[in-house]
C-alpha positions in Angstrom: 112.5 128.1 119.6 112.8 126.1 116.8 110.2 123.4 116.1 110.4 119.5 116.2 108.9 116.9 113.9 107.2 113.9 115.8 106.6 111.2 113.4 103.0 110.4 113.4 102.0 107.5 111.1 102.8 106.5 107.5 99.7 105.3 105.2 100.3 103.4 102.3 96.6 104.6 100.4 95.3 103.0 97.0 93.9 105.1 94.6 91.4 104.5 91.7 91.7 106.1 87.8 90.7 110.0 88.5 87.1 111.2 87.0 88.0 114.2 85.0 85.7 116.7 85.6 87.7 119.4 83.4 89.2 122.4 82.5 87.2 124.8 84.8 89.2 128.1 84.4 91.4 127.8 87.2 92.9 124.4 86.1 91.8 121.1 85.3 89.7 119.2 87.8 90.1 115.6 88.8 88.2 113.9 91.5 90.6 110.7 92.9 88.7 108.3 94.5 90.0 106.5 97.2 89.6 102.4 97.4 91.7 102.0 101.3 94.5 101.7 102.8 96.7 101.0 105.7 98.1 103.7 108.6 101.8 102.6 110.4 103.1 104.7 113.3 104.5 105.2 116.6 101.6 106.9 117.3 99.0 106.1 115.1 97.7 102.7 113.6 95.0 101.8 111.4 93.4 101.8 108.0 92.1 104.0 105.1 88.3 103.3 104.9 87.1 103.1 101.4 85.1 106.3 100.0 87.4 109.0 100.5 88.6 111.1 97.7 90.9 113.9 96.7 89.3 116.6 94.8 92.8 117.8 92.5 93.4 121.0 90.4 96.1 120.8 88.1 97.5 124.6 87.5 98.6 126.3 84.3 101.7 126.2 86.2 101.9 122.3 86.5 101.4 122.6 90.2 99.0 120.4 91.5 96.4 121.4 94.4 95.2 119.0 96.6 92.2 118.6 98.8 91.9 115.2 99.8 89.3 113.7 102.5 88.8 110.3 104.4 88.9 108.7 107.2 90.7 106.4 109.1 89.6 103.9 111.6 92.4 103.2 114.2 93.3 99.5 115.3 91.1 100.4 118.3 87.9 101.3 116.3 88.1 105.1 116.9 87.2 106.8 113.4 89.1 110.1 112.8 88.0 112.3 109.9 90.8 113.5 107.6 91.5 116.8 105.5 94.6 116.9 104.0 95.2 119.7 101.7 98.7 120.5 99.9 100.9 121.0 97.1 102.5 118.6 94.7 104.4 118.6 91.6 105.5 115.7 89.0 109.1 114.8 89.3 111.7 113.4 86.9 110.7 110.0 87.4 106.9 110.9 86.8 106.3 110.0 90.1 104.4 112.8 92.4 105.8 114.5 95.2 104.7 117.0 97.1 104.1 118.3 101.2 100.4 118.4 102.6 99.3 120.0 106.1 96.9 117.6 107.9 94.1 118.7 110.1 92.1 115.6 111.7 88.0 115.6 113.4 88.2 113.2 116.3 85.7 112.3 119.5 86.8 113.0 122.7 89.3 110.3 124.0 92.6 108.6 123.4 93.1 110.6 120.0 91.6 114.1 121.0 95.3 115.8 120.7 95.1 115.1 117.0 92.7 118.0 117.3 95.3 120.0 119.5 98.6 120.0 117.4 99.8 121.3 113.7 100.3 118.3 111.5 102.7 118.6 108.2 102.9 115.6 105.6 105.0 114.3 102.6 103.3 112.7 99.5 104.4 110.4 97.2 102.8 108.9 94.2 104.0 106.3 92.1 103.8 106.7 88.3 101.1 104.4 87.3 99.4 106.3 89.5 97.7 103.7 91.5 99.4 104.2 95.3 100.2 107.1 97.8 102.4 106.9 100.4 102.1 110.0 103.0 104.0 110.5 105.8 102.5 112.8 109.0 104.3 114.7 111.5 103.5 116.6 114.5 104.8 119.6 114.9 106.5 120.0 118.4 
């Protein structure tokens, strides 16, 4: 059976400047804080809440692992607790791309199958390094 991707939500997140933390033998640290945002979707609406961050390690090999986590507070009040881990990678345009595989913390209610399914995401920064755009889909 071959799977299905659901589109789940789009969230256009700002980012501030990264605190460097360093070179710290397997790469070089960077802590991204995260200011907000909003969440768009067919199935899931929202915003960013400030105070999230992704916790980066750039590679000798230029690729970049991330570990971000926030939360989101749906247009209906319900908070759902993100961790989105992934790969990116700088492209021509200096812009960052890269895929991430969303798992999300919810109550018991209305959003409770966000616990049940597999999630993959797209990423996209823009050069100046100052916006994400992710895209998540449910895996069907």
């Amino acid at each position: 059976m071959t799977p299905h991707l659901q589109p789940v939500a789009t969230l256009s997140v700002e980012i501030d400047p990264p605190h460097v933390v360093g070179e710290i033998g397997t790469g070089l640290r960077e802590v991204i804080p995260i200011r907000g945002g909003r969440v768009d979707g067919p199935l899931l609406r929202g915003r960013v809440l400030p105070g999230g961050a992704d916790w980066c390690l750039t590679r000798a090999d230029r690729l970049i692992d991330i570990w971000a986590r926030y939360t989101i507070e749906t247009h209906d009040g319900v908070l759902v607790s993100v961790l989105n881990p992934g790969i990116a990678r700088q492209d021509g345009d200096g812009d960052f791309v890269g895929r991430t595989t969303p798992r999300f913390e919810v109550a018991p209610g209305p959003y409770a199958w966000l616990r049940e399914h597999v999630f993959v995401g797209t990423l996209r920064t823009n050069a100046a390094g100052t916006d994400v755009a992710l895209s998540f889909f449910r895996v069907d």
